[in-house]
VODO-897250 format. One record per residue (C-alpha): residue in one letter; y, z, x. Coordinates in steps of 0.1 Angstrom, whole numbers, padded with zeros to 4 digits, always signed. Layout:
BEGIN
aYZX...
//
This chain:
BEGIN
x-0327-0106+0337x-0300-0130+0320x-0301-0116+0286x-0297-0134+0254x-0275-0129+0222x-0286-0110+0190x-0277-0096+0163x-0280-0063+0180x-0261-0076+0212x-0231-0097+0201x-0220-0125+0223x-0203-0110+0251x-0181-0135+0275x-0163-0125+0305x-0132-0142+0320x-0111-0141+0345x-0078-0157+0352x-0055-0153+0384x-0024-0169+0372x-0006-0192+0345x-0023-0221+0345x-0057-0205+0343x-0042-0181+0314x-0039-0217+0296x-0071-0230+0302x-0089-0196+0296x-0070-0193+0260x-0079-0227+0252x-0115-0224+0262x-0116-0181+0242x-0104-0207+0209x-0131-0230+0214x-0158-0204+0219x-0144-0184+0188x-0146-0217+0167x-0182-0216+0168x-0189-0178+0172x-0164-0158+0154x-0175-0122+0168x-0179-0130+0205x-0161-0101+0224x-0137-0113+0257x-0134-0088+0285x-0123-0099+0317x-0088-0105+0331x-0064-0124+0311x-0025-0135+0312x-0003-0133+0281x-0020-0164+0266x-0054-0147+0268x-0045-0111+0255x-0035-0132+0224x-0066-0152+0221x-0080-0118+0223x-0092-0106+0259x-0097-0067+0265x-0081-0071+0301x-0093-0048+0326x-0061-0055+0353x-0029-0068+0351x-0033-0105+0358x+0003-0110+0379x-0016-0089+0404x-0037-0116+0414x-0008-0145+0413x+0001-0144+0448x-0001-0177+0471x+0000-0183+0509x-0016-0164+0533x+0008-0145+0545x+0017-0135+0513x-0021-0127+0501x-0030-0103+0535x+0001-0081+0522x-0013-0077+0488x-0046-0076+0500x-0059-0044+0497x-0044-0043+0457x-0064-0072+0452x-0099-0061+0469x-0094-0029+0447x-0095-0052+0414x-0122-0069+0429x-0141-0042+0429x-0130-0024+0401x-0138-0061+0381x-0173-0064+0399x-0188-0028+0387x-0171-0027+0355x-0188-0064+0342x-0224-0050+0358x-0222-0023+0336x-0212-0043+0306x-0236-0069+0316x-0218-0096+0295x-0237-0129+0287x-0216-0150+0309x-0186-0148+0336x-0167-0172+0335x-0143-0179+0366x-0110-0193+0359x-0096-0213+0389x-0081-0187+0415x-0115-0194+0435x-0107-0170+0464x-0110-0139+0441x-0136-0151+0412x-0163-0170+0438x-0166-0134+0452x-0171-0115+0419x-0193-0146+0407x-0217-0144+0435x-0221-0105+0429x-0227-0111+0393x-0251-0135+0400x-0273-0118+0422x-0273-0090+0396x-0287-0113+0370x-0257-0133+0351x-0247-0166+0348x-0220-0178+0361x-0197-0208+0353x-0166-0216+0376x-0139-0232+0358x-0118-0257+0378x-0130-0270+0413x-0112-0254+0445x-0097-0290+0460x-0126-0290+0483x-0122-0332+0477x-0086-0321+0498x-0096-0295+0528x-0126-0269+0535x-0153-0297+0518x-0176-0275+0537x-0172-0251+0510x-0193-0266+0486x-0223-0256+0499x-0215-0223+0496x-0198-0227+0461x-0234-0238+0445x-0248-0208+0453x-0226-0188+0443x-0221-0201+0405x-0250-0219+0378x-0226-0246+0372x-0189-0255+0385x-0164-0274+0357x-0143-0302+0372x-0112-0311+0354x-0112-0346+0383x-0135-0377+0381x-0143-0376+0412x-0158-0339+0420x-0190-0336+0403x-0206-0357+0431x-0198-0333+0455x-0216-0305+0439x-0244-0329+0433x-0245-0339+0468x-0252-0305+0474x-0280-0298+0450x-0255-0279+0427x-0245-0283+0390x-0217-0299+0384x-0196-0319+0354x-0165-0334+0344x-0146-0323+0314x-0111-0342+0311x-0086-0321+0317x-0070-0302+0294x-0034-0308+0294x-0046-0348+0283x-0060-0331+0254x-0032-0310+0249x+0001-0332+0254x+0005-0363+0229x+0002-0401+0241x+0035-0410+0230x+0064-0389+0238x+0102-0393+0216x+0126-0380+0237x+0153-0383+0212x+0133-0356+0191x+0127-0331+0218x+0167-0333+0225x+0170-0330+0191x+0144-0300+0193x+0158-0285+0220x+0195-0287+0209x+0206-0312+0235x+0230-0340+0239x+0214-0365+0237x+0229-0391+0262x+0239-0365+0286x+0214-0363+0321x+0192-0335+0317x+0168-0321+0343x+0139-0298+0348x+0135-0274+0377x+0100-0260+0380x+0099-0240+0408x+0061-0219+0406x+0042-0203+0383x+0042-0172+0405x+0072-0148+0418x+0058-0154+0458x+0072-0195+0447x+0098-0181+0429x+0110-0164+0460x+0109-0193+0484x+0115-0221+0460x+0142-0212+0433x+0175-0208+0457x+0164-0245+0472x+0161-0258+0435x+0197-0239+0425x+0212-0255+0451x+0200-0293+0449x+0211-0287+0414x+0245-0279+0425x+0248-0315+0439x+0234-0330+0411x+0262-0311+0391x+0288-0329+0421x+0280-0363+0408x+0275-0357+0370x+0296-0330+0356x+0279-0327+0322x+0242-0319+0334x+0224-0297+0321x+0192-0277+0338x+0165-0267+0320x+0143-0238+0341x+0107-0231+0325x+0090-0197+0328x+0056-0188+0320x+0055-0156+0329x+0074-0121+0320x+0074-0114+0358x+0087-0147+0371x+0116-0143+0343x+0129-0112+0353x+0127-0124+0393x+0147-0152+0380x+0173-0138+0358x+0177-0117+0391x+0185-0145+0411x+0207-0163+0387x+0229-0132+0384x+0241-0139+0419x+0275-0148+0421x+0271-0184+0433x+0245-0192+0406x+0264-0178+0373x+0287-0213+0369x+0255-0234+0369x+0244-0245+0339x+0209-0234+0337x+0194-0224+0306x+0156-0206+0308x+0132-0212+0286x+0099-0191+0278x+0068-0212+0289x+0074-0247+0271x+0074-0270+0300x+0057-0294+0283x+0092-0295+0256x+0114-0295+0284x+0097-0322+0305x+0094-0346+0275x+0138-0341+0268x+0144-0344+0305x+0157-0373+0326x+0136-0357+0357x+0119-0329+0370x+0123-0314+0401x+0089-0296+0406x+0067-0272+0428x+0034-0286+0440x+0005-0278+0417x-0011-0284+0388x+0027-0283+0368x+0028-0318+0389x-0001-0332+0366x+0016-0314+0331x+0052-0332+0343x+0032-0368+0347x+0012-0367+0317x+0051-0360+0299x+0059-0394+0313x+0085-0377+0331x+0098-0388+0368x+0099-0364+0390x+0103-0348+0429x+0076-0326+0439x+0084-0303+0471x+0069-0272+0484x+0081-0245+0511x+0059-0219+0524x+0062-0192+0551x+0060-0212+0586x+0030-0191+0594x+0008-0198+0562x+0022-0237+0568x+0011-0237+0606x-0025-0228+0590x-0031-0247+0565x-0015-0283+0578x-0041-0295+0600x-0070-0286+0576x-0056-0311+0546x-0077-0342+0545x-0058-0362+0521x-0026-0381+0521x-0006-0365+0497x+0001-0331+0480x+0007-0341+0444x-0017-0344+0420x-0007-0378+0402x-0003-0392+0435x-0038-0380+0446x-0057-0389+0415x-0041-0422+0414x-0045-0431+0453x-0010-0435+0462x+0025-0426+0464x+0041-0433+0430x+0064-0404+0431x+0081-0382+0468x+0071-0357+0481x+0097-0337+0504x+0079-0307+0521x+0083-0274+0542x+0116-0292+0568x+0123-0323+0546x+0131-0299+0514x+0162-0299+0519x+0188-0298+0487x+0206-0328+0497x+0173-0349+0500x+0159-0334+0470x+0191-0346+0452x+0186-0378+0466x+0156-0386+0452x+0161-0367+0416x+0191-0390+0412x+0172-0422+0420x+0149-0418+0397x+0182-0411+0371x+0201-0441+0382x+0167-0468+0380x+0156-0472+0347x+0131-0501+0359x+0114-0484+0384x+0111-0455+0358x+0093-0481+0335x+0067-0490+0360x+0065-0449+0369x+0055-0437+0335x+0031-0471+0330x+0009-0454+0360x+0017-0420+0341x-0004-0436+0308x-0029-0448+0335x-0040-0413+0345x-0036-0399+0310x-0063-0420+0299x-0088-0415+0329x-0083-0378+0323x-0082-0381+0287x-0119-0360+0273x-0118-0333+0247x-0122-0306+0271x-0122-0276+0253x-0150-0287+0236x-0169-0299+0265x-0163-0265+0280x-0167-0242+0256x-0205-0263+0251x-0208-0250+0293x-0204-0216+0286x-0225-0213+0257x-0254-0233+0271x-0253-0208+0300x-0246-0176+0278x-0273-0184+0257x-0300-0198+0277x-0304-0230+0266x-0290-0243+0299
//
C-alpha cells in the first residue's frame, strides 16, 4: 500500500541521478520540494549538486556516468550491484515517492521494482524514445505512475499509450536569463574583452572525456594557428572529469595551450565566448539557450556506433536542431570529427557576424517554447504522487 505523509511519517522522497545533468535537475527539483515542506528527508543517489541540497546518498553517483555500450557491458556488473543494493535499500525505507532522474537504463529497472512493491514512481526526463526504440513507451508506462517531459512534443507519446504524461519547460529556460551581456561576463570572468574566446565542452562524463578531449585539444591548436591571442575556456562539472582532464593537459603537447578550467559554470563561459565547440547532449540545449554559436560533434567506440546508427529515427543529433526541425548549427560525427573540420566550422561562425545574428534569433525561438517554470511544475508531480492526491 502507497502510504501517505504524517506527522509520525515525515515526507520521505527518493532520487536518483546517474550523471551531471540529472545532479542539476534533481537539486533544483530537492529546492522546490523543500520550499513547500521544510522537513522532507532525500535519500537516493545524488551528484555534488544534490548532496548539497541535502541527499543522504547511498552510492557514489560517477559510478553510474558511463555512456556507450561498450563502455557500460565493462562496468556492468558495478552497476547491477548498485541496482540492487538501491532496489532493497528504498523497499525497506519505503519512501513516499522515487523519483527517477534521467539515466533511464538504470532508474526504469529500480522504478518498476518499486512499483510492484507498492510506490509511486515518477520518471524525470523522457528517454528520446521521439529519436529511436519508440517501442519503448509501452513498456515505460508500466513501469512508472507518470513520466516528466522537458520537450513539447513527448507527452503524446505516453498518452498514445494509455500512460501519464506532462510537459514541464525545461529547466535550463528557467534557469539562464533572456538577455545575455557578454561584455559583463568577460568582465566576470577576467577576459579581454575583444580577444576571440571559445568554449570546449567535451562530456559530462570521463568515458567522453576519454574519447572527446584530445580531438577538442587539437582543433584548438588550429584555432590558436590563425588567431594567436585565443583563449579556451574548458567547463567541468564533475571532480572526476577534472582530474581526468588535468591529466591530460599535463601532457607535453597540451601545456603551451591556453586553456583555462573552470569548475561547473558553463553557463558563464558560454555567455563570454565567441563559440562553443561541444559534445552531443543536453550541454547542446544549455550552449543555445546562451545564445552562443556553436559545433556539436560526437565520437564513440566503432562498435557502440555500428549499434546504435541504424536504430536513430531522426535527422539530426543536436538538440536545438531537433527541437527546432532543422539544421541551424553542424554537426561533425564519429569519421567527419576531425580537428581540421571542426576548426572549420568553429571559425565560421567567428568570422560571420550576420549569420550569428540570424543563429541566436532561432536561439530566442526555442528559449521561449521551452520557457515554463519547471521546478515548480515538477516539484507539484512529485507531491501529488507522494501524497496521494494524484
Amino acid at each position: 500500500m502507497k502510504r501517505p505523509a504524517t506527522d509520525s511519517q515525515p515526507l520521505t522522497i527518493a532520487l536518483c541521478a546517474g550523471e551531471a545533468s540529472g545532479d542539476l535537475l534533481g537539486a533544483h527539483l530537492m529546492n522546490a520540494i523543500r520550499a513547500q515542506y521544510p522537513h522532507v528527508n532525500f535519500i537516493g543517489i545524488g551528484g555534488p549538486r544534490m548532496l548539497a541540497a541535502g541527499i543522504n546518498s547511498l552510492y557514489d553517483q560517477e559510478k553510474l556516468a558511463v555512456r556507450g555500450f561498450v563502455e557500460v557491458m565493462r562496468k556492468l556488473p558495478e552497476i547491477l550491484t548498485i541496482r540492487r543494493g538501491l532496489i532493497t535499500a528504498l523497499k525497506q525505507i519505503r519512501p513516499h515517492v522515487f523519483v527517477g532522474i534521467d539515466a533511464p537504463d538504470f532508474n526504469l529497472g529500480v522504478a518498476m521494482k518499486l512499483k510492484r512493491a507498492g510506490i509511486a514512481t515518477v520518471h524525470y526526463v523522457s528517454p528520446s524514445v521521439w529519436a529511436w526504440r519508440r517501442k519503448r513507451v509501452k513498456k515505460i508506462v508500466k513501469q512508472v505512475d507518470e513520466v516528466l517531459c522537458l520537450f513539447p512534443m513527448e507527452p503524446e507519446l505516453y498518452q498514445q499509450a494509455g500512460g501519464h504524461a506532462r510537459f514541464i519547460g525545461h529547466p535550463l529556460a528557467q534557469i539562464l536569463p533572456m538577455h545575455v551581456d557578454k561584455v559583463a561576463r568577460r568582465i566576470q570572468l577576467k577576459l579581454p574583452p575583444l580577444d576571440p574566446v571559445f568554449v570546449l565542452m567535451p562530456g559530462s562524463r570521463v568515458s567522453e572525456i576519454d574519447f572527446m578531449a584530445q580531438l577538442f585539444l587539437q582543433t584548438a591548436e588550429i584555432i590558436l594557428q590563425r588567431y594567436p591571442k585565443a583563449q579556451f575556456l574548458l567547463p567541468l562539472a564533475t571532480a572526476a572529469t577534472r582530474q581526468r582532464m588535468l591529466q591530460i593537459l599535463a601532457q607535453p603537447a597540451w601545456k603551451k595551450l591556453p586553456v583555462r578550467i573552470m569548475n561547473a559554470h558553463a553557463d558563464m563561459a558560454c555567455q563570454a565566448a565567441d563559440v562553443t565547440l561541444v559534445a552531443s547532449g543536453t550541454a547542446t540545449l544549455e550552449v543555445a539557450l546562451c545564445r552562443c554559436p556553436m559545433v556539436i560533434s560526437y565520437k564513440i567506440s566503432s562498435l557502440t556506433y555500428a549499434y546504435v546508427k541504424h536504430k536513430i529515427k531522426v535527422p539530426y543529433v543536436g538538440l536545438p536542431n531537433i527541437l527546432l526541425g532543422k539544421s541551424i548549427v553542424p554537426e561533425l560525427l564519429q569519421h567527419q570529427a576531425t580537428p581540421q573540420k571542426l576548426a572549420e566550422a568553429v571559425l565560421h561562425w567567428y568570422e560571420s557576424p550576420a549569420e550569428v545574428r540570424n543563429l541566436q534569433n532561432n536561439f530566442q525561438q526555442l528559449y521561449q517554447q521551452l520557457s515554463l517554470p519547471t521546478d515548480e511544475l515538477a516539484a507539484q508531480a512529485v507531491l501529488q504522487h507522494a501524497l496521494g492526491t494524484k
